[in-house]
VORO-157111 format. One record per atom (N, C-alpha, C): residue number from 1; residue in one letter; atom name; x, y, z. Coordinates in nm, 2 decimals, m for minus. Layout:
VORO-157111
<NUM, 'A', 'CA', <X, Y, Z>>
...
END
This chain:
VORO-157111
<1, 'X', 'N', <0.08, m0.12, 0.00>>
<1, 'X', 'CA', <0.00, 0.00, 0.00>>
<1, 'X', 'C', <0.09, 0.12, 0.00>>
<2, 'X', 'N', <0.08, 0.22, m0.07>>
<2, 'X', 'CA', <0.11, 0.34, m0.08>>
<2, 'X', 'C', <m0.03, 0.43, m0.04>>
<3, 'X', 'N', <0.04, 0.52, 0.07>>
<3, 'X', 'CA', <m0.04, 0.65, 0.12>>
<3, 'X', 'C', <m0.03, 0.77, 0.06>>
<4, 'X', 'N', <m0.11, 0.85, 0.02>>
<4, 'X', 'CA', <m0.07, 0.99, m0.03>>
<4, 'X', 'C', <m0.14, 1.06, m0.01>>
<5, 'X', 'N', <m0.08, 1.16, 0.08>>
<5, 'X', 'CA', <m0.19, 1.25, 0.15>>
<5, 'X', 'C', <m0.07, 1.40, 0.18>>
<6, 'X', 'N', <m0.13, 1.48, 0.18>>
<6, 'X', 'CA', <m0.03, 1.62, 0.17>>
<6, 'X', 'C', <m0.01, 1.66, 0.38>>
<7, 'X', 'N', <m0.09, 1.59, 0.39>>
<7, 'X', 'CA', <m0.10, 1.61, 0.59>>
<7, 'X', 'C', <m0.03, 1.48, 0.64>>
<8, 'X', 'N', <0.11, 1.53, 0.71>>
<8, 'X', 'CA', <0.17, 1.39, 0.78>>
<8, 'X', 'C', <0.09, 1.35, 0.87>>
<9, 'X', 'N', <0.03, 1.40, 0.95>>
<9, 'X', 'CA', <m0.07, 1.34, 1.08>>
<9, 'X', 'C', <m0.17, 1.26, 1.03>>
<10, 'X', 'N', <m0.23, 1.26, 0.91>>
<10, 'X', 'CA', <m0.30, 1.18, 0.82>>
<10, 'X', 'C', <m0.24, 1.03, 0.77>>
<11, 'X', 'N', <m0.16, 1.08, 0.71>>
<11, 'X', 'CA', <m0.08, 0.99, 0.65>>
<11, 'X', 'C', <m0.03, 0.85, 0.79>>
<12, 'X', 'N', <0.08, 0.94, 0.91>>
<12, 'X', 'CA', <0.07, 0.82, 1.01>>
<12, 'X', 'C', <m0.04, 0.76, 1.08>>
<13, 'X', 'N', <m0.13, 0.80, 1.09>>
<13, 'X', 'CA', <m0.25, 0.75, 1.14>>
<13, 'X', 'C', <m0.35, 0.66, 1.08>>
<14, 'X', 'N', <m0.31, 0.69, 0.92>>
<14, 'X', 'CA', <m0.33, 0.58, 0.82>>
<14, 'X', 'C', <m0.22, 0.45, 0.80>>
<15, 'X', 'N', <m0.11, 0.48, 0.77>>
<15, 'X', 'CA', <0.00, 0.38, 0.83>>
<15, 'X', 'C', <m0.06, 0.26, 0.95>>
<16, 'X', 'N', <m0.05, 0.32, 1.09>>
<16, 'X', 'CA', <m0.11, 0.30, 1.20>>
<16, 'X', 'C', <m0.26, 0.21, 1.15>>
<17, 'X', 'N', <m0.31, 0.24, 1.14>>
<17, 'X', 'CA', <m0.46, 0.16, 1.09>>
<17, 'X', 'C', <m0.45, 0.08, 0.99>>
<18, 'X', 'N', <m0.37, 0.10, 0.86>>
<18, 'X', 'CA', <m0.33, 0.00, 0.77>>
<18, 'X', 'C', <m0.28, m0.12, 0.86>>
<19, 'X', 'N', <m0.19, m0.09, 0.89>>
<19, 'X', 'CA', <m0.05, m0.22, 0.95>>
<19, 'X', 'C', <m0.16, m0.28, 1.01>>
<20, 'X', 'N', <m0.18, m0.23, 1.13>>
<20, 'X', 'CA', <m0.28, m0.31, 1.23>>
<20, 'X', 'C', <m0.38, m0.39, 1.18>>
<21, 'X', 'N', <m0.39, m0.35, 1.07>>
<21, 'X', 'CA', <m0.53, m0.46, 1.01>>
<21, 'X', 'C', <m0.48, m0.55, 0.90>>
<22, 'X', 'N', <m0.30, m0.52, 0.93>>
<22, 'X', 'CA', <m0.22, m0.63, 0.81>>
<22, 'X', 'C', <m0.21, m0.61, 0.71>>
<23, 'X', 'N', <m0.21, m0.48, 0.61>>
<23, 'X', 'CA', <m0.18, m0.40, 0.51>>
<23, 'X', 'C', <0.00, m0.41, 0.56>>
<24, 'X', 'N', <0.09, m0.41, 0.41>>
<24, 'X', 'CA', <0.20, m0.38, 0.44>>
<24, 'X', 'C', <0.16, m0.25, 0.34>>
<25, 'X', 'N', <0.24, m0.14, 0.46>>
<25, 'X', 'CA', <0.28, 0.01, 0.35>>
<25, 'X', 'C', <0.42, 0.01, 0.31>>
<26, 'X', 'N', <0.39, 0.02, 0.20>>
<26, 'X', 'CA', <0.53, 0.00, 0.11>>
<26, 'X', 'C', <0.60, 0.18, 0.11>>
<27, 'X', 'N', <0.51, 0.28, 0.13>>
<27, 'X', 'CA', <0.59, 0.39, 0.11>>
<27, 'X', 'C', <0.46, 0.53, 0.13>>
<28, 'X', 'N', <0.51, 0.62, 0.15>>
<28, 'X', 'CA', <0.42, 0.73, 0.19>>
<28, 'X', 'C', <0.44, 0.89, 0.05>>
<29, 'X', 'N', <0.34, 0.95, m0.03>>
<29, 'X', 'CA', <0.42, 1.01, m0.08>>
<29, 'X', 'C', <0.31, 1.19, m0.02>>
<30, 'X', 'N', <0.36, 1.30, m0.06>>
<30, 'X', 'CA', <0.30, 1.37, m0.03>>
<30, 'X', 'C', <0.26, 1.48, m0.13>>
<31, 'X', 'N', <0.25, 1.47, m0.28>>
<31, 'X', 'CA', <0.20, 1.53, m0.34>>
<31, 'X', 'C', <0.17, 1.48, m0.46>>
<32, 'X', 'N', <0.10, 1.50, m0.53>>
<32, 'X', 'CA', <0.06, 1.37, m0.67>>
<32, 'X', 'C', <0.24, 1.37, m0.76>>
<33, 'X', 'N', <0.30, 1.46, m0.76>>
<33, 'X', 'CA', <0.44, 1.42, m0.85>>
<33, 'X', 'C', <0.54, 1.31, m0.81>>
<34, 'X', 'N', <0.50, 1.35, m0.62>>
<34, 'X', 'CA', <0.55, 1.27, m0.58>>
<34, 'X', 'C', <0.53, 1.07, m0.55>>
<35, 'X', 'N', <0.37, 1.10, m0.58>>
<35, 'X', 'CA', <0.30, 1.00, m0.60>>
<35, 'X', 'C', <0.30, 0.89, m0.71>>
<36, 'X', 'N', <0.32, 1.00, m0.80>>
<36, 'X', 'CA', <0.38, 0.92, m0.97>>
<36, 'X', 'C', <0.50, 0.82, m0.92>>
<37, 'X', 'N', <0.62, 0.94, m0.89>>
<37, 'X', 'CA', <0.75, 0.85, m0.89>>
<37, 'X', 'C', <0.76, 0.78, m0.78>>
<38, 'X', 'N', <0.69, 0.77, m0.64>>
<38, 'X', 'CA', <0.66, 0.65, m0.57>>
<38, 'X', 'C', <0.63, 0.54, m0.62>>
<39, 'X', 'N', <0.50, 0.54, m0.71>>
<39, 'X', 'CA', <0.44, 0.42, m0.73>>
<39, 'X', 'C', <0.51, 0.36, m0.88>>
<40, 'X', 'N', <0.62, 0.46, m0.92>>
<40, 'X', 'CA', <0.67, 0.38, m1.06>>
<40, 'X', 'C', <0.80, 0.29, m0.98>>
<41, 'X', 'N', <0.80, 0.32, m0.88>>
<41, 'X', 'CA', <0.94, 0.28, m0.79>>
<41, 'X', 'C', <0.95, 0.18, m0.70>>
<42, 'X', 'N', <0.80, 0.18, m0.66>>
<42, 'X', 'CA', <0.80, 0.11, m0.53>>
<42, 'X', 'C', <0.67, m0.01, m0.58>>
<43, 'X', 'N', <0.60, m0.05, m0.67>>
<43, 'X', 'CA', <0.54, m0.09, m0.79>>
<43, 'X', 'C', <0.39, m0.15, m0.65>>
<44, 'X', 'N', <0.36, m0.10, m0.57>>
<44, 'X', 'CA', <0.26, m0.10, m0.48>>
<44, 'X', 'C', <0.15, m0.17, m0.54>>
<45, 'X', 'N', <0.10, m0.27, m0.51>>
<45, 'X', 'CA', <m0.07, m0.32, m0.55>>
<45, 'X', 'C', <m0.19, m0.21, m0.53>>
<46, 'X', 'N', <m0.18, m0.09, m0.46>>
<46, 'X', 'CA', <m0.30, m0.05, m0.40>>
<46, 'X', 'C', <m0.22, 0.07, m0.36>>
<47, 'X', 'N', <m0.29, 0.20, m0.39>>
<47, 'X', 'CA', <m0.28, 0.32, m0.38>>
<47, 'X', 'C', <m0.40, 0.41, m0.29>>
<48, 'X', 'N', <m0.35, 0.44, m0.18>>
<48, 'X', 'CA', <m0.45, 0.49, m0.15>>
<48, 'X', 'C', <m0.45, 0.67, m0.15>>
<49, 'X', 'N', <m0.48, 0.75, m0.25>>
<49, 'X', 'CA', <m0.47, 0.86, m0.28>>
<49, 'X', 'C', <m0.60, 0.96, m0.23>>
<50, 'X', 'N', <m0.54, 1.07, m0.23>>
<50, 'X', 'CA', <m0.63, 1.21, m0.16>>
<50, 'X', 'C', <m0.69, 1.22, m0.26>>
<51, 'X', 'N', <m0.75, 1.32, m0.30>>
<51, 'X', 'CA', <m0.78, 1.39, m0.39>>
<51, 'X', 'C', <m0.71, 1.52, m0.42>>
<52, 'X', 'N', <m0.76, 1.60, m0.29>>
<52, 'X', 'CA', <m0.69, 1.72, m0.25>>
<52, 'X', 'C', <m0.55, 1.75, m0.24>>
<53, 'X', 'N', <m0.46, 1.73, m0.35>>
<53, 'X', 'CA', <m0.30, 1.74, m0.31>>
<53, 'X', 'C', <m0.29, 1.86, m0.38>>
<54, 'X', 'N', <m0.15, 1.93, m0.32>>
<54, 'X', 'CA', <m0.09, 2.03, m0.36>>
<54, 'X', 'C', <m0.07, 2.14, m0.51>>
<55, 'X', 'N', <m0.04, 2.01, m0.53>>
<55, 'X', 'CA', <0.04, 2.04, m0.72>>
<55, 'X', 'C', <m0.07, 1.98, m0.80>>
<56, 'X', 'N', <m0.10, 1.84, m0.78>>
<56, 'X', 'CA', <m0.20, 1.78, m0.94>>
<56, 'X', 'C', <m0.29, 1.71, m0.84>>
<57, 'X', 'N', <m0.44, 1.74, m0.86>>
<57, 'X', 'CA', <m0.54, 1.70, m0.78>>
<57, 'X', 'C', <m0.55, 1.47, m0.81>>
<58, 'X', 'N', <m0.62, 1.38, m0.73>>
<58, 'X', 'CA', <m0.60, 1.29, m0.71>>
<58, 'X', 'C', <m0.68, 1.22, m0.87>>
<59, 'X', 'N', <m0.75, 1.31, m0.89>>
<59, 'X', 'CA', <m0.82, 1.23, m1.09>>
<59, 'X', 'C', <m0.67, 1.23, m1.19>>
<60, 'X', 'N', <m0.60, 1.32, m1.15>>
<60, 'X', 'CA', <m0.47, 1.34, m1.29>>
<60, 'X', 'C', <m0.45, 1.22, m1.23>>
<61, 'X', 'N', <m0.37, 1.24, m1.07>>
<61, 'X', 'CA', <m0.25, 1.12, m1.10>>
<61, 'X', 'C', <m0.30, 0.95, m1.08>>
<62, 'X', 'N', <m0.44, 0.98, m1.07>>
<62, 'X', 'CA', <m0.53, 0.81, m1.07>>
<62, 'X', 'C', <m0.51, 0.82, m1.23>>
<63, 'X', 'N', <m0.51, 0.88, m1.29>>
<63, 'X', 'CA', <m0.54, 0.88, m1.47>>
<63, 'X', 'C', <m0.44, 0.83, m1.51>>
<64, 'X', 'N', <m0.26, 0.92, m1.46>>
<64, 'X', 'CA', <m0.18, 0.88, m1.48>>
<64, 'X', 'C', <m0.10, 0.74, m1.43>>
<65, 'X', 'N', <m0.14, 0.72, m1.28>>
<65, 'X', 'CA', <m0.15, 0.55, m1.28>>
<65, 'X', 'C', <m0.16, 0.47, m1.34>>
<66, 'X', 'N', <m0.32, 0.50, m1.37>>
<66, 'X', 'CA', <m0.41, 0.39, m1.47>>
<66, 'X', 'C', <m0.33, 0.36, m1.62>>
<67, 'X', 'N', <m0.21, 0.44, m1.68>>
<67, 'X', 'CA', <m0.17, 0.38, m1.78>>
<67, 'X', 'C', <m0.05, 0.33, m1.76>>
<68, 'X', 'N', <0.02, 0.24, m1.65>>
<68, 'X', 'CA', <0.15, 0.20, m1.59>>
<68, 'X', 'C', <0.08, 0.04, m1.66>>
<69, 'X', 'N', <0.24, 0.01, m1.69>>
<69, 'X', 'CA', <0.22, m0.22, m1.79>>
<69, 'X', 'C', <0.11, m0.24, m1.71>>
<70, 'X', 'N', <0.18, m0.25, m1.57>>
<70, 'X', 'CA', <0.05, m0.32, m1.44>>
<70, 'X', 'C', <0.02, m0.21, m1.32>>
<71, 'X', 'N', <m0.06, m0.15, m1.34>>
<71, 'X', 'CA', <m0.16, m0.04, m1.24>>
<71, 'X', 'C', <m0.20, m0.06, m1.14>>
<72, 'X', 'N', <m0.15, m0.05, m1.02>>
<72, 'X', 'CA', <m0.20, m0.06, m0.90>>
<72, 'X', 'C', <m0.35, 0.01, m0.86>>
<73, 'X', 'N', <m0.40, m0.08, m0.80>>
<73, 'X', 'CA', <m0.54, m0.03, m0.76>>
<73, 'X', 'C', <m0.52, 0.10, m0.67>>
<74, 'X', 'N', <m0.60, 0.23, m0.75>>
<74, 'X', 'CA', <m0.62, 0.30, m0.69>>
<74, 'X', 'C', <m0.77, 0.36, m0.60>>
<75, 'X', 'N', <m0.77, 0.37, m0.48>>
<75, 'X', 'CA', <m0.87, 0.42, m0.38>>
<75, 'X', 'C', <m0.87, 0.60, m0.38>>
<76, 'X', 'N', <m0.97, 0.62, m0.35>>
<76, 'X', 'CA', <m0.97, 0.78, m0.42>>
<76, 'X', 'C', <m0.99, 0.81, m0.24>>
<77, 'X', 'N', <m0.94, 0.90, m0.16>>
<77, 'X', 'CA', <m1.05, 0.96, m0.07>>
<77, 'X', 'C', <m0.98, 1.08, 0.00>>
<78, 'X', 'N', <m1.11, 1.14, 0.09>>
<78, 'X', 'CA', <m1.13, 1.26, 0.07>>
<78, 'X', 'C', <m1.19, 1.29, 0.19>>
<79, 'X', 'N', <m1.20, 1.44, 0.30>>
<79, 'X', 'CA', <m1.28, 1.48, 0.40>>
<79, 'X', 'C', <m1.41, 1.48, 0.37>>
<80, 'X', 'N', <m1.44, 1.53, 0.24>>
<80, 'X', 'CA', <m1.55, 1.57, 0.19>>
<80, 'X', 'C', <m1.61, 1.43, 0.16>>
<81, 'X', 'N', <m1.72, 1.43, 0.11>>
<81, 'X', 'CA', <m1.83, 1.28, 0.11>>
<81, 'X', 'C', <m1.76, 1.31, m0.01>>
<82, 'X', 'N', <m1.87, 1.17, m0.12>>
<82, 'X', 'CA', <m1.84, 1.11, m0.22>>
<82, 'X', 'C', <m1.92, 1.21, m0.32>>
<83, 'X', 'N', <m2.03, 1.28, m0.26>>
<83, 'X', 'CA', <m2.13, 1.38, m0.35>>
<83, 'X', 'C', <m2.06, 1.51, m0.42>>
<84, 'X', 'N', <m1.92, 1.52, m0.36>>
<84, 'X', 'CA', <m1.90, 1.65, m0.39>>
<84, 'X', 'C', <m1.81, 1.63, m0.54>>
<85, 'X', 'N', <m1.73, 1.48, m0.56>>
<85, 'X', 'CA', <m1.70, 1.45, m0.66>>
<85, 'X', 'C', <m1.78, 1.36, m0.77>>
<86, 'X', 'N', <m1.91, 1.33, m0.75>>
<86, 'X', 'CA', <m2.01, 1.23, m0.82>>
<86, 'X', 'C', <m1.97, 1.21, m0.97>>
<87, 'X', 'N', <m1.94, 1.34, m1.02>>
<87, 'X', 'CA', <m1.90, 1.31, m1.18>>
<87, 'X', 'C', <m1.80, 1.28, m1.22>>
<88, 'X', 'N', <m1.71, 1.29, m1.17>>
<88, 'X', 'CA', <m1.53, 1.28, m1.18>>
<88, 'X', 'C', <m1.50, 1.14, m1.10>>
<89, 'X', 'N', <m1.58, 1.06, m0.99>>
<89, 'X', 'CA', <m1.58, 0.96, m0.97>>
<89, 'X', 'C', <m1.58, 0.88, m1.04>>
<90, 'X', 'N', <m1.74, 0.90, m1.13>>
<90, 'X', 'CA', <m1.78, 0.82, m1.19>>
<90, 'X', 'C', <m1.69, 0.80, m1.36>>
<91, 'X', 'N', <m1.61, 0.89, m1.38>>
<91, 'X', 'CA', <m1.53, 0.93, m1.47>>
<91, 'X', 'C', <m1.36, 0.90, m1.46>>
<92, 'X', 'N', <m1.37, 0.80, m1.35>>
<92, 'X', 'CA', <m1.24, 0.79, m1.24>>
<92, 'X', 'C', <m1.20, 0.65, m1.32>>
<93, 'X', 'N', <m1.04, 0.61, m1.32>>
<93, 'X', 'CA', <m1.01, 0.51, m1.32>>
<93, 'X', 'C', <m0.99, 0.40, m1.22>>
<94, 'X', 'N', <m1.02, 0.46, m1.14>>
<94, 'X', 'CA', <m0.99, 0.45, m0.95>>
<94, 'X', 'C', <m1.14, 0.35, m0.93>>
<95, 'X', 'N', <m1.06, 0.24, m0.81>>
<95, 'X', 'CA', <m1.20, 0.09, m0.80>>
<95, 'X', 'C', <m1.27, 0.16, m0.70>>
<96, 'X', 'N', <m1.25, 0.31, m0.64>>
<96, 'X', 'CA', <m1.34, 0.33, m0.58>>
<96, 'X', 'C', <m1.31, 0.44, m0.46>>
<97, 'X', 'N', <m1.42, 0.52, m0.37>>
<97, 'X', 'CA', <m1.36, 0.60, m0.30>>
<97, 'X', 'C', <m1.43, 0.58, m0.13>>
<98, 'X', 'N', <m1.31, 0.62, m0.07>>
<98, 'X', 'CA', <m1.37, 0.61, 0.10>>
<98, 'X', 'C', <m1.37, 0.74, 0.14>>
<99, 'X', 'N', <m1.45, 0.80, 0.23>>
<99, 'X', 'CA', <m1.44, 0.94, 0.24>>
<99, 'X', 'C', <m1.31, 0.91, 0.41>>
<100, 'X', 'N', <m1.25, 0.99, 0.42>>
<100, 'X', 'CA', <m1.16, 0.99, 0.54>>
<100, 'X', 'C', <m1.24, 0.97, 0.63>>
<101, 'X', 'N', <m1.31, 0.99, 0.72>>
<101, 'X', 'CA', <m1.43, 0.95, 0.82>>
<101, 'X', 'C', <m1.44, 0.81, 0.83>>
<102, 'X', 'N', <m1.44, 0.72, 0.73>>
<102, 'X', 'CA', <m1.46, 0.60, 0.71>>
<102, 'X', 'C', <m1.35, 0.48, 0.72>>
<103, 'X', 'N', <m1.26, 0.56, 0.67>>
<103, 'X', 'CA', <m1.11, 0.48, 0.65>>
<103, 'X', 'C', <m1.13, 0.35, 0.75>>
<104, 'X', 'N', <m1.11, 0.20, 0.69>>
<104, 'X', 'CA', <m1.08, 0.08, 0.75>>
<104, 'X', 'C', <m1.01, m0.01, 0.67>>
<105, 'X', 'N', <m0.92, m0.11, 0.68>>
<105, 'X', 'CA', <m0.89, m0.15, 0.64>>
<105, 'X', 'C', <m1.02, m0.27, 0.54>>
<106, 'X', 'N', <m1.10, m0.30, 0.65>>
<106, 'X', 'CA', <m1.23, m0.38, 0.57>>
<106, 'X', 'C', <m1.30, m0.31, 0.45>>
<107, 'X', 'N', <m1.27, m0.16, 0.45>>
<107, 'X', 'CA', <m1.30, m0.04, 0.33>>
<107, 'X', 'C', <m1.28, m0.12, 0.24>>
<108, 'X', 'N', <m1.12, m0.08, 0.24>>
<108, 'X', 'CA', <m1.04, m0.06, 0.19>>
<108, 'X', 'C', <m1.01, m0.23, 0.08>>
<109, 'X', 'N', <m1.04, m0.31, 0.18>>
<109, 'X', 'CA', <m1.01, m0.46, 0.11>>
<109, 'X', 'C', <m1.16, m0.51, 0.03>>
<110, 'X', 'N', <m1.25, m0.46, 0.02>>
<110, 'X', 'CA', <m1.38, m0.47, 0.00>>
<110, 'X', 'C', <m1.37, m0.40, m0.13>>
<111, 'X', 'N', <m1.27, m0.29, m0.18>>
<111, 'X', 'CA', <m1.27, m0.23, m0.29>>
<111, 'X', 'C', <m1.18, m0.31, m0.40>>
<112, 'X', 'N', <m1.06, m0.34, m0.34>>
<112, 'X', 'CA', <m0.94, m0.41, m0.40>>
<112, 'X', 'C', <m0.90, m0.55, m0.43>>
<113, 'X', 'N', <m1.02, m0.63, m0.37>>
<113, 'X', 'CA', <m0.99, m0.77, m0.38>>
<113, 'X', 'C', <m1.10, m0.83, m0.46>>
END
């Protein structure tokens, strides 16, 4: 699992809840550029991406995932519910999104397996 989230307190707290529920995190990145060259590097099954990053919002770099030989599943999420992106979801290459509120590992494996 790769984390990408622009908030470190997010990010370990996610770590933390991943591990515990037996997720291995392969790597943490903190902005979609940096997200790219994480996941071309660290070749992760499962991405779990913001939306809200810095530099390139979470649909570019799900888009630009989506055309890697073998594409790690990407999870989209976000503070905000799932209504505030409905069109761009549904327009998403991504298996799907958890809003942060929700975050579990059982989400999370419910989307990817």
């Amino acid at each position: 699992l790769l984390i990408v989230d622009d908030h470190t307190r997010f990010r370990s707290l996610a770590r933390e809840l991943f591990e515990a529920e037996g997720f291995v995190v392969v790597g943490e990145a903190v902005d979609g550029e940096s997200a790219i060259r994480e996941a071309r590097l660290l070749k992760p099954e499962v991405v779990l991406l913001d939306i809200m990053l810095p530099d390139l919002d979470g649909f570019v770099v799900c888009a630009e995932l989506s055309q890697s030989v073998d594409p790690p599943a990407v999870v989209l999420t976000s503070s905000r519910d799932a209504s505030s992106y409905r069109r761009k979801l549904g327009e998403s290459k991504a298996r799907g999104f958890i809003p942060k509120s929700e975050l579990s590992g059982t989400a999370l494996a419910a989307l990817v397996t």
